[in-house]
C-alpha positions as CSV (number, residue, x, y, z in Angstrom):
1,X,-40.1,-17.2,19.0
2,X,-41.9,-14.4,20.7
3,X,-42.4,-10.8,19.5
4,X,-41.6,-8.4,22.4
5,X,-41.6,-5.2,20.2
6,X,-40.5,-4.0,16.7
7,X,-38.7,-1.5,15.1
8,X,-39.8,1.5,13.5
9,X,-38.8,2.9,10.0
10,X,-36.8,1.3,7.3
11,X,-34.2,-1.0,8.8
12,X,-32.2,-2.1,7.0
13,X,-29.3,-3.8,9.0
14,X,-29.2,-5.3,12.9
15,X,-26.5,-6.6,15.6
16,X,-26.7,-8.2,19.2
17,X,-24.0,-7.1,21.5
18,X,-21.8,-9.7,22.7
19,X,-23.3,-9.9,26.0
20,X,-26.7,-9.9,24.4
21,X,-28.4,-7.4,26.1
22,X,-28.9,-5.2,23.2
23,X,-29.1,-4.6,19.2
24,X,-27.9,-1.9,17.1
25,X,-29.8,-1.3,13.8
26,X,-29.4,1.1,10.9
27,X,-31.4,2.8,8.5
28,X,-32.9,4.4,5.8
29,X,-33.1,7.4,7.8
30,X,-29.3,7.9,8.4
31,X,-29.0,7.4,12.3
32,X,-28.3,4.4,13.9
33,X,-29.9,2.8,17.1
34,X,-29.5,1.3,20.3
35,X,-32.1,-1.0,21.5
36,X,-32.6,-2.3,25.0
37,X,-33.2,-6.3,24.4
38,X,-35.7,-6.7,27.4
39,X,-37.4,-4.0,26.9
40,X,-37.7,-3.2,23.3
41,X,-37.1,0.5,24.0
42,X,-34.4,2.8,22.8
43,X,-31.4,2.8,25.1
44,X,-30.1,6.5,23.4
45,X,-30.6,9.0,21.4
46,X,-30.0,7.9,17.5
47,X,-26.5,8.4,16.4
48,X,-25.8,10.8,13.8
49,X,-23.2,11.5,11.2
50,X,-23.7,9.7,8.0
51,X,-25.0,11.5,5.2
52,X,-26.3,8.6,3.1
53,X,-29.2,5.6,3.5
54,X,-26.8,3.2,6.9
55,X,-26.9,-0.2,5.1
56,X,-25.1,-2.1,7.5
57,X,-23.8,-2.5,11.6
58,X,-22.2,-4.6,13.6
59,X,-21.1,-4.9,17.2
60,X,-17.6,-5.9,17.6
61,X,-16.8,-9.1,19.2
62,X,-16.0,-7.3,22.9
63,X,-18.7,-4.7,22.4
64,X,-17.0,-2.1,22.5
65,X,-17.5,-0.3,19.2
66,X,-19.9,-0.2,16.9
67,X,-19.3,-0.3,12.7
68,X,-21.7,1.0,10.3
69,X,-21.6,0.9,6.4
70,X,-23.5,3.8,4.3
71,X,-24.2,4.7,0.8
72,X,-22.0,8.1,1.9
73,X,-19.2,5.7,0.7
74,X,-17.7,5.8,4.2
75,X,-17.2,3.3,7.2
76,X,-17.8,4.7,11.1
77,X,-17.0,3.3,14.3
78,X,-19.0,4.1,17.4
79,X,-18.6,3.9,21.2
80,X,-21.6,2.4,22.1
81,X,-21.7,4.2,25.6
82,X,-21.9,7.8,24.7
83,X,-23.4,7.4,21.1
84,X,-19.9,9.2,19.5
85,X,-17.6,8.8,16.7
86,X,-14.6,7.2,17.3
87,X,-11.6,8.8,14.9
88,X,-12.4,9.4,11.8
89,X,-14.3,7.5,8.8
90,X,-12.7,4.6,6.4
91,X,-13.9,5.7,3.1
92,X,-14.8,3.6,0.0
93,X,-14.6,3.7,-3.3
94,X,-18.4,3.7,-3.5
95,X,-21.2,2.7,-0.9
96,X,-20.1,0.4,1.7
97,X,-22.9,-2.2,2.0
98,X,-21.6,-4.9,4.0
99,X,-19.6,-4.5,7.4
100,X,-17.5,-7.3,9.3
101,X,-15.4,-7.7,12.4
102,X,-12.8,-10.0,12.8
103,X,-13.1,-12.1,16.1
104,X,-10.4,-9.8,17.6
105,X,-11.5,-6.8,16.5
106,X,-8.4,-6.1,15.2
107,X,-9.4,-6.2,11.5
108,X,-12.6,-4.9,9.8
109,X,-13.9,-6.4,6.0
110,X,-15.8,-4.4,3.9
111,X,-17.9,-4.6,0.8
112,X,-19.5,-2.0,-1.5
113,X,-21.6,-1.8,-4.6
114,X,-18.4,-1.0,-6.5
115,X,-17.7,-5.0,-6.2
116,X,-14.6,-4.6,-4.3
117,X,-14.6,-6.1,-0.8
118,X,-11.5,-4.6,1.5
119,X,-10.0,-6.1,4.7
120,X,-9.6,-2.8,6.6
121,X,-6.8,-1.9,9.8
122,X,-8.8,0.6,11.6
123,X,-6.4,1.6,13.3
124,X,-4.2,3.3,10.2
125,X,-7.8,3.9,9.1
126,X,-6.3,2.6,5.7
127,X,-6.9,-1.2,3.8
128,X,-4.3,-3.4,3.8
129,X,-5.7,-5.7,0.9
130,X,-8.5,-5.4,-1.3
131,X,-10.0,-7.3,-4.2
132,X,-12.2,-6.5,-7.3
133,X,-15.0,-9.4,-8.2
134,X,-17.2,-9.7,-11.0
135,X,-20.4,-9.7,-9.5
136,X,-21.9,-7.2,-6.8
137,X,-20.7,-8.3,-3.1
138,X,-23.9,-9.5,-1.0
139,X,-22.1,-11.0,2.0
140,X,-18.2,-11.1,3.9
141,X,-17.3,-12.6,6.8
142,X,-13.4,-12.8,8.3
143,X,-12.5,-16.8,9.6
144,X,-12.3,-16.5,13.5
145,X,-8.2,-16.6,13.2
146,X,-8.1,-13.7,10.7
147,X,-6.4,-15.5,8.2
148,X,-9.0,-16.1,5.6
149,X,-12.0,-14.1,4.1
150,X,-15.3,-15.2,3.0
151,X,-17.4,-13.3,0.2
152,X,-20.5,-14.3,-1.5
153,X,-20.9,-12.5,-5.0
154,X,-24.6,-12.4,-6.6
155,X,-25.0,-14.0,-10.6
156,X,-28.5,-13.0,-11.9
157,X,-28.6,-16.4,-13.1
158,X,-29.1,-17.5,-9.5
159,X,-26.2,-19.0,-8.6
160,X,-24.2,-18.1,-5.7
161,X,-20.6,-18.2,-6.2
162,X,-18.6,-17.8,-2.6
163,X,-15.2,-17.2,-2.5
164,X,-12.6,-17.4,0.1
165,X,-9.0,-15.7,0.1
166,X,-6.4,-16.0,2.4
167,X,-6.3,-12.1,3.9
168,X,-2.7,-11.8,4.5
């Protein structure tokens, strides 16, 4: 693997686009950022709106949006293009540390320090199921049919329980 360039600051979160020509990172430093894969440069100016540490992105599947997490317990989706919001934020019971699409984009999963992970409908900017674990979330991911959810939940015994529930 070669190094072309790296990023600066404290990042703490990164996402190819579906066509693979750039990444999307978050950080410490409340913006997020476009990167230009081939050159390693900055594509735009940072994106701005989140008030707390951005601890997680994602491109959605067609590339079209972007979805960040934040410790300003809120979600917020992007167009990619001009750098803007797009409506207005899903908000979490606490900070929103894990971000997923669905393969459609239709459906968004979340997970925050408050051990509750949340499949989201963005557009009704409201969840339509949520669950409450035991342990503090550390990874979601939605099956490519949307059907099913995937969480991992950290034990500070070491092990690794994962979980997955049917998201209807």
């Amino acid at each position: 693997m070669q190094q072309r360039s790296s990023l600066e600051g404290s990042v703490n979160s990164v996402s190819f686009s579906s066509d693979g020509t750039r990444i999307v990172s978050s950080s410490h430093d409340r913006t997020v950022r476009l990167w230009d894969v081939a050159t390693g440069k900055p594509v735009s100016e940072p994106m701005e709106g989140h008030t707390g540490w951005v601890t997680s992105v994602s491109f959605s599947p067609d590339g079209g949006r972007i979805m960040t997490g934040s410790e300003d317990n809120t979600v917020r989706l992007w167009d990619p293009e001009s750098g803007k919001l797009v409506g207005e934020p899903l908000l979490g019971l606490d900070s929103v540390n894990l971000v997923s699409f669905s393969l459609d984009g239709t459906r968004i999963a979340t997970g925050s320090w408050d051990k509750t992970v949340r499949l989201w409908d963005p557009s009704a900017g409201k969840p339509v199921c949520e669950s409450t674990n035991s342990n503090y979330i550390t990874s979601v991911s939605l099956s490519p049919d949307g059907t099913h959810l995937a969480t991992i939940s950290y034990w500070c015994h070491g092990r690794v329980p994962v979980s997955v529930t049917p998201s209807n």
